[in-house]
DRENNU-398045 format. One record per residue: residue in one letter; x, y, z of N, C-alpha, C in turn. Coordinates in steps of 0.05 Angstrom, whole numbers, padded with zeros to 5 digits, always signed. Example, Ala and Ser with C-alpha at 12.3 -4.5 7.8 and 13.67 -1.06 7.14 Angstrom:
BEGIN
a+00264-00114+00156+00246-00090+00156+00264-00066+00156s+00257-00045+00142+00273-00021+00143+00258+00001+00157
! end
This chain:
BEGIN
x+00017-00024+00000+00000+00000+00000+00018+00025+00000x+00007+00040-00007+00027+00075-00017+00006+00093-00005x+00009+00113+00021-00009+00125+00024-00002+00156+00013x-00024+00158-00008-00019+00189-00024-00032+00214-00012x-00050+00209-00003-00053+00231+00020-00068+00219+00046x-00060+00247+00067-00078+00237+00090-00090+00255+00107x-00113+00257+00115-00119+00281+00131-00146+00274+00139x-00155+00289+00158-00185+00292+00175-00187+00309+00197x-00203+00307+00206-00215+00329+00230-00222+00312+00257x-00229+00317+00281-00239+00307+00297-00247+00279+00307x-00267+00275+00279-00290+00249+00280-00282+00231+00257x-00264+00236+00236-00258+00214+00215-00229+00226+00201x-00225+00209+00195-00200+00210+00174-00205+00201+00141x-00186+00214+00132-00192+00207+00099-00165+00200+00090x-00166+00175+00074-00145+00169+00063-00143+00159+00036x-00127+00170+00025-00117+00165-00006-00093+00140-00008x-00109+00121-00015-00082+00100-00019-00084+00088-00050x-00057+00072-00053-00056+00068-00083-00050+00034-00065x-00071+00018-00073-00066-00016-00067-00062-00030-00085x-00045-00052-00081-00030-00068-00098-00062-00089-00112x-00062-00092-00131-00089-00109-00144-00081-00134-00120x-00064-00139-00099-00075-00171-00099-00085-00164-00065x-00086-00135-00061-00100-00127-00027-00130-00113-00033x-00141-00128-00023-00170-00117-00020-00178-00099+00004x-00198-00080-00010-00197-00064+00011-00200-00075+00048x-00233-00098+00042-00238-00110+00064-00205-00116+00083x-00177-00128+00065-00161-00131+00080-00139-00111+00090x-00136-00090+00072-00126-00067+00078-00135-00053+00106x-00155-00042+00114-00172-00028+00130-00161-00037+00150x-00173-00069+00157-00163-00074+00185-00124-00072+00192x-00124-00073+00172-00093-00078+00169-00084-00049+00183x-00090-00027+00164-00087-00003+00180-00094+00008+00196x-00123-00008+00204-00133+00009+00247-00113-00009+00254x-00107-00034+00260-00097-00053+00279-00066-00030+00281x-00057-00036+00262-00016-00019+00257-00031+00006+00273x-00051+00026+00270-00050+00051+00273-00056+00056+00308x-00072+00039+00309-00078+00039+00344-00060+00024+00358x-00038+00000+00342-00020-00002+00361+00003+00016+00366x+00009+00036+00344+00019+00065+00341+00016+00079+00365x-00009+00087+00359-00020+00101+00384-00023+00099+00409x-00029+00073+00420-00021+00064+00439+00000+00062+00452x+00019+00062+00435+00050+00057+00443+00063+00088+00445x+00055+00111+00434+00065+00137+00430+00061+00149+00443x+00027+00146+00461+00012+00164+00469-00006+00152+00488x+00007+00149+00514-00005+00142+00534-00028+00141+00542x-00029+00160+00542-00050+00184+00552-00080+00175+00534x-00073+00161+00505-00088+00163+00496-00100+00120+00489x-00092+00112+00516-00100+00086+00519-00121+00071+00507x-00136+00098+00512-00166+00086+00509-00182+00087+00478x-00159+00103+00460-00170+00096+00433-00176+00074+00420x-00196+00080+00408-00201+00055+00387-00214+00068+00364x-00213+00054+00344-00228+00063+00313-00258+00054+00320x-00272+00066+00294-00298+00048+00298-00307+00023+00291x-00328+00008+00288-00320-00016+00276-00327-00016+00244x-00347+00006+00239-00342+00006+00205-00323+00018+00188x-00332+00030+00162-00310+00048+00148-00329+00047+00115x-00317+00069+00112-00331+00075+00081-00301+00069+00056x-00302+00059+00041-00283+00063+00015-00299+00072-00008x-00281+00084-00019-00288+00094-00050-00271+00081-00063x-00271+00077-00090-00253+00079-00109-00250+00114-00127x-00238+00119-00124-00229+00135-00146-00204+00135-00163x-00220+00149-00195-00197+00141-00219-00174+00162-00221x-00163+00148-00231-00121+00170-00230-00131+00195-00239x-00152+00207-00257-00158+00227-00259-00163+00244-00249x-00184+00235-00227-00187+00258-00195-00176+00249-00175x-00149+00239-00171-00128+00241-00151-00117+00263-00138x-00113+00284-00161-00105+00319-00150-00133+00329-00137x-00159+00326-00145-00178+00327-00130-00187+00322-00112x-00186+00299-00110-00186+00284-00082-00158+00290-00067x-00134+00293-00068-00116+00309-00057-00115+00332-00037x-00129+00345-00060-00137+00374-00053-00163+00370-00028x-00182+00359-00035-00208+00352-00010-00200+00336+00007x-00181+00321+00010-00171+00306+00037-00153+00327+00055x-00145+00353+00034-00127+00371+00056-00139+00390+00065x-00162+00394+00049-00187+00419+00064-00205+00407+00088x-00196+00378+00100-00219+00379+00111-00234+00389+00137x-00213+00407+00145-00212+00427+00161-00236+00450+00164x-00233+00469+00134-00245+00483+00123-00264+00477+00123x-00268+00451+00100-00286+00447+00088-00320+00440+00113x-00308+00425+00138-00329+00418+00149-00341+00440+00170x-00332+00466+00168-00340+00484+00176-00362+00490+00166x-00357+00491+00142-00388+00493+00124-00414+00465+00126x-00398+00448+00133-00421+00418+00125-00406+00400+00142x-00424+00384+00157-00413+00371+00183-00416+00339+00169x-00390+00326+00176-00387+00305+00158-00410+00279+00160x-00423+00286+00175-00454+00266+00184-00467+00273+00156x-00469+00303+00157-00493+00309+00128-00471+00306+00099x-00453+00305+00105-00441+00302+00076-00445+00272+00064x-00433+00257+00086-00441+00225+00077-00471+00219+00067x-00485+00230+00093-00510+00221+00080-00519+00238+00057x-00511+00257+00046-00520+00263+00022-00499+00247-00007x-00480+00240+00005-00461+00223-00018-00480+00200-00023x-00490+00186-00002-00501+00167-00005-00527+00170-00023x-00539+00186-00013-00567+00193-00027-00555+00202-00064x-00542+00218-00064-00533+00226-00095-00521+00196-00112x-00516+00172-00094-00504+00154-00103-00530+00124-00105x-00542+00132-00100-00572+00121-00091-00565+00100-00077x-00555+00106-00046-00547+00088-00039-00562+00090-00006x-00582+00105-00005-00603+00117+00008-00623+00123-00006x-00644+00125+00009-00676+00139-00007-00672+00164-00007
! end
């Protein structure tokens, strides 16, 4: 895995990775909470009691909107000032009909 960008706010993280055709996402994900919370655990005392959630959303996106998606994984600062990432999903989903 190659992670091309990375960034989030508060409540989620967003990540841009480029995976080898023979890692699936389903095996990637856990791959990276498990490494990332034993990271954390080990760095940051204090912060014992982390844990990820138990789901996760993936996208695919094509090499074309990689500078785009770039660019929106580093705003996401900004960006959720305006739109709180609860109503963004659920409108991704709805635009993707993946909700009523």
């Amino acid at each position: 895995m190659v992670a091309i960008a990375v960034g989030g706010v508060a409540d989620h993280v967003h990540l841009l990775l480029s995976l080898p055709s023979t890692v699936p996402i389903a095996k990637a994900v856990p791959l990276l909470k498990s490494g990332s919370s034993k990271w954390i655990h080990e760095n940051f005392p204090q912060s014992r009691g982390f844990s990820w959630q138990q789901g996760y959303g993936a996208f695919s996106v094509s090499i074309s909107q990689q500078e785009k998606t770039v660019a929106y994984i580093h705003a996401q600062a900004k960006h959720h000032e305006r739109v709180s990432s609860a109503e963004e999903f659920r409108k991704f989903l709805m635009a993707h009909a993946m909700l009523p």
